[in-house]
N, C-alpha and C positions, 0 to 999 in steps of 0.2 A: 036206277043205280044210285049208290048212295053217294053223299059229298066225300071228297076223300081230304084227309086231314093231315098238315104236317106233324112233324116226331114233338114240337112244341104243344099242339092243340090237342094230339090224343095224349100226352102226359098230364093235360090240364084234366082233361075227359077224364081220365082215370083216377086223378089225384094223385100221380107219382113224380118223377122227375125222368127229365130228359133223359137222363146215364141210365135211369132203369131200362126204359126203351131199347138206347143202345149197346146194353151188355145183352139184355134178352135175345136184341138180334143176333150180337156175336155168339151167342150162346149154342143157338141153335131155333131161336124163334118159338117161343111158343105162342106168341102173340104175331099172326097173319101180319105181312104188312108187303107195300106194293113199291118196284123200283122200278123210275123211270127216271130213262136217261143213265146215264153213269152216276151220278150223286145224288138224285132225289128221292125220297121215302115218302112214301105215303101211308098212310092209315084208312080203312074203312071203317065209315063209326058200327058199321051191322056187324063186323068181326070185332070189334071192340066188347061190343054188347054181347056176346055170344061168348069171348074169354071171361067177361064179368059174371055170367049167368056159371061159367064150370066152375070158379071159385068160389062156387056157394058151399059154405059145410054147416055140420050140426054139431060140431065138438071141434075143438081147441089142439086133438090128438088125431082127429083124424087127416089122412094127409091123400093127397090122389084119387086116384080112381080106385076101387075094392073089387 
C-alpha cells in the first residue's frame, strides 16, 4: 500500500497549489483522493502517478480523451 499524503504534500508532488487540489475536489474530483474521518484528505502517491501519466499529450490543441 502506498504512503498516503496530505492535500499540502500531493500539491508539492504535483507542482500545483493547495486550492487546485481543493476546487478539483469540489469540482468533482478528477484527481482520486481518500477521506478519513470528517475532515481529513488524503492522497495516494500511485493515484497521483496515474492522473500525471493521463495528462500526457502531443499537441497544445489537443484536449481529453479522443
Amino acid at each position: 500500500m502506498s504512503k498516503l499524503l496530505s492535500t499540502s504534500q500531493a500539491a508539492e508532488y504535483l507542482g500545483v497549489s493547495k486550492a487546485f487540489l481543493e476546487r478539483d475536489r469540489w469540482a468533482g474530483a478528477r484527481i482520486p483522493f481518500i477521506k478519513i474521518g470528517s475532515r481529513a484528505v488524503r492522497y495516494r502517491k500511485n493515484d497521483l502517478d496515474d492522473y500525471i501519466n493521463q495528462q500526457v499529450r502531443v499537441s497544445t490543441s489537443q484536449y481529453g480523451e479522443e
